[in-house]
C-alpha positions as CSV (number, residue, x, y, z in Angstrom):
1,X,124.5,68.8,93.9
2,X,122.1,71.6,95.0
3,X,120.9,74.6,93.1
4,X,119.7,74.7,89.1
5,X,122.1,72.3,88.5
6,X,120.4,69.1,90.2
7,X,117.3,70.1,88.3
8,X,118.5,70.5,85.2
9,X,116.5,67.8,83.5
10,X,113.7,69.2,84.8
11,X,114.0,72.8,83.6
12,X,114.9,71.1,80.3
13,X,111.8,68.9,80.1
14,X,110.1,72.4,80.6
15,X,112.1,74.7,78.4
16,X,111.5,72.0,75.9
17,X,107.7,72.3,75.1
18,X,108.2,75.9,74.5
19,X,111.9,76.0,72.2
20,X,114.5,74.0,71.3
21,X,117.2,74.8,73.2
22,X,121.1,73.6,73.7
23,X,122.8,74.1,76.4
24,X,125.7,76.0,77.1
25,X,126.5,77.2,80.6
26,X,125.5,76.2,84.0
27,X,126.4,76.6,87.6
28,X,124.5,76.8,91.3
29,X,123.0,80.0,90.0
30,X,121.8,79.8,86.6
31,X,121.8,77.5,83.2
32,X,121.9,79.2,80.0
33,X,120.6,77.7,76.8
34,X,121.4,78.6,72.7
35,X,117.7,78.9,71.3
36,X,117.7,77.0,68.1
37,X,114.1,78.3,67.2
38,X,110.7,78.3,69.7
39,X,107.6,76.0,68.9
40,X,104.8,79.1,68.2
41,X,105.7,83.0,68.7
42,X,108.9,83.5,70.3
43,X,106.8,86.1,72.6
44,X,104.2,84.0,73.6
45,X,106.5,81.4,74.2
46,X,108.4,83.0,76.3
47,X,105.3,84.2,78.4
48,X,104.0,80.9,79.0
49,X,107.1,80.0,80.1
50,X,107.6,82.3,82.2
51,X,104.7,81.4,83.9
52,X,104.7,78.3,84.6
53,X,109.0,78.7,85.9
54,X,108.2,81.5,88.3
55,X,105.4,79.4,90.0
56,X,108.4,77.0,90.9
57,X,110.9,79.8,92.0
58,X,112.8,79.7,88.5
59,X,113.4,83.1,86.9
60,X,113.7,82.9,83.0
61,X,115.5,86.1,81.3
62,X,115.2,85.8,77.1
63,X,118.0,88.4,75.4
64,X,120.4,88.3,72.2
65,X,124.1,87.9,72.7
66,X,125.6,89.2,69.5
67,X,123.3,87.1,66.8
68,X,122.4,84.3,69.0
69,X,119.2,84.2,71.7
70,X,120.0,83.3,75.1
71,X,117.6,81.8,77.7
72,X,118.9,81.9,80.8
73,X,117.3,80.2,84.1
74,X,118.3,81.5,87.4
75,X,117.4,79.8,90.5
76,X,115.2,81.5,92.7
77,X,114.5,79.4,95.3
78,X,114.7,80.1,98.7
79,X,113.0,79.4,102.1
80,X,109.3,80.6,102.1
81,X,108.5,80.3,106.1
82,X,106.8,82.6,107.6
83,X,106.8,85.2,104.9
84,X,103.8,86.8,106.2
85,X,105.4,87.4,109.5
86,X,107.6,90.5,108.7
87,X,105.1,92.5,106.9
88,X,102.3,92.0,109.8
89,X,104.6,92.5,112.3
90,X,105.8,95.9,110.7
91,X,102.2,96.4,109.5
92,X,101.2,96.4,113.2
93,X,104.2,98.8,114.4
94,X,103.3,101.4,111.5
95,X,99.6,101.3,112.7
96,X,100.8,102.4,116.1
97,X,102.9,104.4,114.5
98,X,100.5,106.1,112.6
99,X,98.1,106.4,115.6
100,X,100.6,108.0,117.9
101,X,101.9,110.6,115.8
102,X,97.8,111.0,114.5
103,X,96.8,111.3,118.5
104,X,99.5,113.9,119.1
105,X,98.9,116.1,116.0
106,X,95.0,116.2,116.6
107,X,95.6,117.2,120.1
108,X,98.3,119.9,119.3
109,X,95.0,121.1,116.5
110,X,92.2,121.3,119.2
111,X,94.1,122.9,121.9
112,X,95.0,125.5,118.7
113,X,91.4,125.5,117.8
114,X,90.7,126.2,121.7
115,X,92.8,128.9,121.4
116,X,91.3,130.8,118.5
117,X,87.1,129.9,119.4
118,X,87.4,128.5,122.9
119,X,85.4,125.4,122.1
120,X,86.9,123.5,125.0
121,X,89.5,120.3,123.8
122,X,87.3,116.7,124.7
123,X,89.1,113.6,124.4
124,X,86.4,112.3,122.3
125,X,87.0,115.0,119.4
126,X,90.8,114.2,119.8
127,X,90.5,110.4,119.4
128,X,87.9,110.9,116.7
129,X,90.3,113.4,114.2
130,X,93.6,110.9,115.0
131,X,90.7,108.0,113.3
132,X,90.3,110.3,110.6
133,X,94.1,110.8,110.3
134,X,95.5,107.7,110.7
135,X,92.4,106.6,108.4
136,X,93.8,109.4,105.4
137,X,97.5,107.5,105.9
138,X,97.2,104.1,105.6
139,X,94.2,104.0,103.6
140,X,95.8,105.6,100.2
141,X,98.7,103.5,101.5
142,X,97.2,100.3,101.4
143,X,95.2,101.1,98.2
144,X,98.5,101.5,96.2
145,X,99.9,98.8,97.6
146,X,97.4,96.9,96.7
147,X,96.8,98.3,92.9
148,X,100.5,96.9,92.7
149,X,99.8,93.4,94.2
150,X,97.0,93.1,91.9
151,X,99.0,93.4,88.8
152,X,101.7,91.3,90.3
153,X,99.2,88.3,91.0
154,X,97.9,88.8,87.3
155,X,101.0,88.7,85.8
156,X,102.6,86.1,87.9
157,X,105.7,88.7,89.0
158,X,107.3,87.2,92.2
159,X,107.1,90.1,94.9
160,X,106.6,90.4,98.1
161,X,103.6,91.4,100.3
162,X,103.5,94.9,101.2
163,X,106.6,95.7,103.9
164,X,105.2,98.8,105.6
165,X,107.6,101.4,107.2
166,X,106.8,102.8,110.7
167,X,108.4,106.1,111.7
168,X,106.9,107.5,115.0
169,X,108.2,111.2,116.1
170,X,110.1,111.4,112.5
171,X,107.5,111.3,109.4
172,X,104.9,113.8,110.1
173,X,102.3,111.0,109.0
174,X,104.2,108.6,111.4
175,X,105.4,106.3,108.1
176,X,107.9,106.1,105.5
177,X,105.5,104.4,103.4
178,X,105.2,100.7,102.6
179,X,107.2,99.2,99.3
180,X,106.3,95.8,97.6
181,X,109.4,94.1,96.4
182,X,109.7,92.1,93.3
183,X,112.2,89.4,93.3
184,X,112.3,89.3,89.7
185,X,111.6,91.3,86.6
186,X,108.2,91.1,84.9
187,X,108.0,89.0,81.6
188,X,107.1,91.8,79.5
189,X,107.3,95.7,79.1
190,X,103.2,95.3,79.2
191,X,103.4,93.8,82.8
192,X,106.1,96.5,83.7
193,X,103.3,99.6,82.8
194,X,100.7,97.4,84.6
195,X,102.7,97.5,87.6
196,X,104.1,100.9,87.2
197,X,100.5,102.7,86.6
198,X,98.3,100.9,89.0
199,X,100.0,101.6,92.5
200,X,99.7,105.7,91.6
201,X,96.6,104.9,90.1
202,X,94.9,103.8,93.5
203,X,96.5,105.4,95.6
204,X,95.8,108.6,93.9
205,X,92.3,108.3,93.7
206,X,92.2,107.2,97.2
207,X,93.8,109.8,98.6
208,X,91.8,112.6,96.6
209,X,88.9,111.1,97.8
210,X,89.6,111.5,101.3
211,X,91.0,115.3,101.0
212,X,87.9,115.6,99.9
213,X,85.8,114.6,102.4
214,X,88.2,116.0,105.0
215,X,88.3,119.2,103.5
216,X,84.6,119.4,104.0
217,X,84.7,118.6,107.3
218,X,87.8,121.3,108.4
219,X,86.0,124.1,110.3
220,X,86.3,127.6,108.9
221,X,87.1,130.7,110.7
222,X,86.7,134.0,110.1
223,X,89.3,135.8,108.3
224,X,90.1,138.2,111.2
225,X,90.5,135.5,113.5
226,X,93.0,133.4,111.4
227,X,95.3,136.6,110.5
228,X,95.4,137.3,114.6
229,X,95.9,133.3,114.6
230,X,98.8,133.8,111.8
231,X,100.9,136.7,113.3
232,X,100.7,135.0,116.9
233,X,102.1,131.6,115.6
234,X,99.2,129.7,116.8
235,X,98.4,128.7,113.0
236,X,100.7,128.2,109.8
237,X,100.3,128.6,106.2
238,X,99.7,125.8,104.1
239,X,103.1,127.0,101.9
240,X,102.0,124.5,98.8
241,X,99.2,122.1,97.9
242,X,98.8,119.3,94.6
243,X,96.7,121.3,91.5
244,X,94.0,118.8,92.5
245,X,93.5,120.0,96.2
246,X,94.1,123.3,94.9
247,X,91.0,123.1,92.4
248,X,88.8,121.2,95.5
249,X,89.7,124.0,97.3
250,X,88.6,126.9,95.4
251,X,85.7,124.9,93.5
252,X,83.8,124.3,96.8
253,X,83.5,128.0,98.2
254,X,80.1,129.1,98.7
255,X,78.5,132.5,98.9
256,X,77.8,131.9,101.9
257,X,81.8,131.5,103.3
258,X,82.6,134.6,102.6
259,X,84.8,136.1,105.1
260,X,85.4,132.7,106.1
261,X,88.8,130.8,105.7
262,X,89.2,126.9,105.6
263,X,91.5,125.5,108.2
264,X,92.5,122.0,107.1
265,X,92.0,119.7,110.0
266,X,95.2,117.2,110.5
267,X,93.3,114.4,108.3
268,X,92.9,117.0,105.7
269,X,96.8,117.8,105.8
270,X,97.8,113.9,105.9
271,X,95.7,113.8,102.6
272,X,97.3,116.7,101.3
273,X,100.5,115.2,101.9
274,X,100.0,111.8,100.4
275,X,98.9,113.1,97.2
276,X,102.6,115.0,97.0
277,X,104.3,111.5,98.2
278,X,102.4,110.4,95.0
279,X,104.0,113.1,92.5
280,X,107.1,112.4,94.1
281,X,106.3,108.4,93.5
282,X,105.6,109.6,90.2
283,X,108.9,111.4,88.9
284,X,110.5,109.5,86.1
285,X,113.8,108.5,87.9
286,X,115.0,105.4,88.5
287,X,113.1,102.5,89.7
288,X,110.1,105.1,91.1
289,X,107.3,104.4,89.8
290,X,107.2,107.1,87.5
291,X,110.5,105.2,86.0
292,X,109.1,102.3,85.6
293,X,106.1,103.7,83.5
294,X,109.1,106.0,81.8
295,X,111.0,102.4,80.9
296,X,107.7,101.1,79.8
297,X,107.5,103.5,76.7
298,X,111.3,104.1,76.0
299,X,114.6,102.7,75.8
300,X,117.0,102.0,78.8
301,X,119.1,104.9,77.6
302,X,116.2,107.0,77.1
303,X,115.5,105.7,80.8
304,X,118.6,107.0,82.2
305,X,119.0,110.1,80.6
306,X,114.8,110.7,81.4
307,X,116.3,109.7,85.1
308,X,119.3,112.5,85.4
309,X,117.3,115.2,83.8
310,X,114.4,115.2,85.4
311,X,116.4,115.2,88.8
312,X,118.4,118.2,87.8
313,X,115.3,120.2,87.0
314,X,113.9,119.0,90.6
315,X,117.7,120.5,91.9
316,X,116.7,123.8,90.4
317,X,113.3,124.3,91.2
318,X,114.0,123.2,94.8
319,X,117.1,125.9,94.8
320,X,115.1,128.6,92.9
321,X,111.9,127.6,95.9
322,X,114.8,128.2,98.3
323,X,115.7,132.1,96.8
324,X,111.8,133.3,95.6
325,X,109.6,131.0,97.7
326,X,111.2,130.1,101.6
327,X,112.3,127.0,100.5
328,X,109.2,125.0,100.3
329,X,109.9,123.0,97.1
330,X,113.6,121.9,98.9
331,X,112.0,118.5,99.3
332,X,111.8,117.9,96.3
333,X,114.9,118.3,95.2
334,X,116.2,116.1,97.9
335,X,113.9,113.4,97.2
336,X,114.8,113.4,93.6
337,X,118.7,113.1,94.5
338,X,117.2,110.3,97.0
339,X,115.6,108.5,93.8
340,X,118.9,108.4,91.6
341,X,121.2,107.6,94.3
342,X,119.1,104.4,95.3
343,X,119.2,103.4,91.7
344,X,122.3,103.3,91.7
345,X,122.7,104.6,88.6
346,X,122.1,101.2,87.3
347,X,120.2,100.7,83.4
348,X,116.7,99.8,84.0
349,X,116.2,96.3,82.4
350,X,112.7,96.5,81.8
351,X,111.6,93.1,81.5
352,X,112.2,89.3,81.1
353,X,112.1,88.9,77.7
354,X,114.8,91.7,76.3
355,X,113.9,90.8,72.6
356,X,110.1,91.8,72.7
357,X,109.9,96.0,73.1
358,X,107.5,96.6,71.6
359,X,103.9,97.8,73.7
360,X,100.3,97.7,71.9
361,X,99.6,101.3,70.8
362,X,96.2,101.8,72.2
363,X,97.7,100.7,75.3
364,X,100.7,102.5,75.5
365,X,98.6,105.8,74.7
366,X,96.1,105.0,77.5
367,X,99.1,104.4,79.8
368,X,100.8,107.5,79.2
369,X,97.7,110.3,79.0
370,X,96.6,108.0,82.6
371,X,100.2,109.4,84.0
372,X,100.5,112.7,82.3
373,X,97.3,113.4,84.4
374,X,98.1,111.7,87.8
375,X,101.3,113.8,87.2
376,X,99.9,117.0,87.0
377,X,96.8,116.9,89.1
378,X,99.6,115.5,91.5
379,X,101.9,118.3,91.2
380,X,102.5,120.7,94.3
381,X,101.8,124.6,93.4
382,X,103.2,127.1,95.8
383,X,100.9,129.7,97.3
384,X,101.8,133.0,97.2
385,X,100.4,135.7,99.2
């Protein structure tokens, strides 16, 4: 017989060194057991069980039905070839991706800059900004990626490796992103903040970093120039920029730029960009990021209803954008609906172990003041004027 079922004895050699168990229900996808009482702190029970399960593709759940505690095991396993095929394959075709669309922005640039100085276009200075550009997208990328992989190695959550998404001549980066797929919930709401926090965490940094250091190295025009530039169409407006950009920006004039103004080169923009696809990453709604820090610190109602609000106040502020502002928070609005819709609406579980909701204070307080502020220096303010 194939699935949980022809181990049984196994899992219940296992489940036995943590609780005593009887059990109650089984078929090819799961065994449920009544938990008569665990053998140390249910909690820590259930964590060191967890552990050692997942390693072996067996995905433990801990929750009450009406007074009684059910452990159910659900059978995870599945064929593990080639799993790093997919995401290098469709690592390789978003690095192309990413190049392409980097080569043909920087090009459009330098003919523009051409245009406005005449410093001649060289191929060199072409290839050189789409490196810089391609550099600012997959970069902040791979860094919250990889905050996210770290925290599902150290808490033993069964995920995938990063999948990255390559979308020449549609994104303006060349990318949808990349996502990293857990097959199963983390074991406690601790693990869930870990995961939810860390992504944002480094890939916000990251991509500060570089605007940074891009920013610096945008050339700067003077002002007569750029409004000539602006009226002809040969340059655009940067319509709205994160708080944090928007503080770089103003706290690195010098005396000596006045008269000057900033024109962000495309690796500049990309950055400017990914630290918005970072608030958006960051909204409480559904299984964003930002929900999963959300879920972390409340209930699952509290979750939802966190979820649904916060997307109707993206609705309106992307309508009012559209009425006092051109439109230029519309995104957001869009990408909110996006968020909820994906959900589907569902509850956000949480975790494993459905008993324990409880999160260390200290902890909980550090998580939430480390979003508030990736939230706000995230957040895009529209320029006016």
């Amino acid at each position: 017989m194939n699935g949980v079922e022809s181990n049984v004895v196994e899992l219940s050699s296992t489940i036995s060194k943590f609780f005593n168990v009887v059990e109650s229900f089984r078929n090819e996808t799961f065994v449920e057991y009544v938990v008569i009482s665990s053998k140390g702190d249910i909690n820590t029970s259930f964590n060191e069980l967890y552990d050692e399960l997942v390693t072996r593709s067996y995905y433990p759940i801990l929750y009450n039905a009406g007074e009684v505690t059910v452990l159910r095991i659900i059978n995870g396993r599945r064929s593990r070839t080639n799993i790093f095929k997919v995401p290098s394959i469709l690592f390789s075709l978003t690095l192309l991706s990413v190049l392409i669309t980097g080569y043909f922005v920087s090009r459009n640039f330098y003919n523009n800059l051409n245009m406005l100085v005449g410093s001649g276009v060289s191929q060199s200075s072409i290839i050189y900004e789409m490196v810089l550009f391609t550099l600012s997208v997959l970069f902040p990328l791979t860094m919250h990626e990889l905050g996210h992989l770290i925290m599902v190695k150290k808490s033993n959550i069964p995920a995938s490796y990063p999948v990255f998404i390559p979308a020449p001549f549609i994104s303006p980066l060349g990318t949808f992103g990349a996502i990293v797929k857990m097959e199963f919930l983390p074991k406690n709401l601790i693990s869930l903040l870990k995961l939810g926090i860390s992504g944002p965490l480094f890939g916000f940094i990251t991509s500060l970093t570089l605007f940074i250091i891009n920013y610096l190295l945008s050339p700067k025009l003077p002002v007569e120039a750029v409004l000539t530039a602006l009226s002809e169409g040969v340059l655009r407006y940067v319509e709205i920029v994160p708080l944090s950009a928007y503080f770089i920006m103003n706290l690195s004039r010098t005396p000596s730029e006045v008269g000057l103004v900033t024109i962000l080169n495309p690796a500049a923009y990309a950055s400017l960009i990914m630290i918005l696809i970072h608030f958006i990453n960051l909204l409480p709604i559904g299984q964003l990021d930002g929900g999963h820090v959300i879920r972390g610190v409340t209930s699952v109602k509290t979750h939802s209803m966190v979820s649904i609000i916060t997307t109707l106040v993206m609705v309106i502020s992307s309508l009012y954008s559209a009425v006092f502002f051109g439109g230029t928070l519309i995104w957001l609005g869009v990408f909110s609906v996006l968020a909820l819709i994906i959900s589907g609406f569902r509850p956000h579980i949480g975790a494993a172990n459905m008993l324990n909701t409880s999160v260390p204070r200290n902890f909980k307080i550090k998580v939430i003041l480390t979003y508030v502020a990736l939230l706000i220096l995230s957040m895009p303010i529209p320029l006016i004027g």
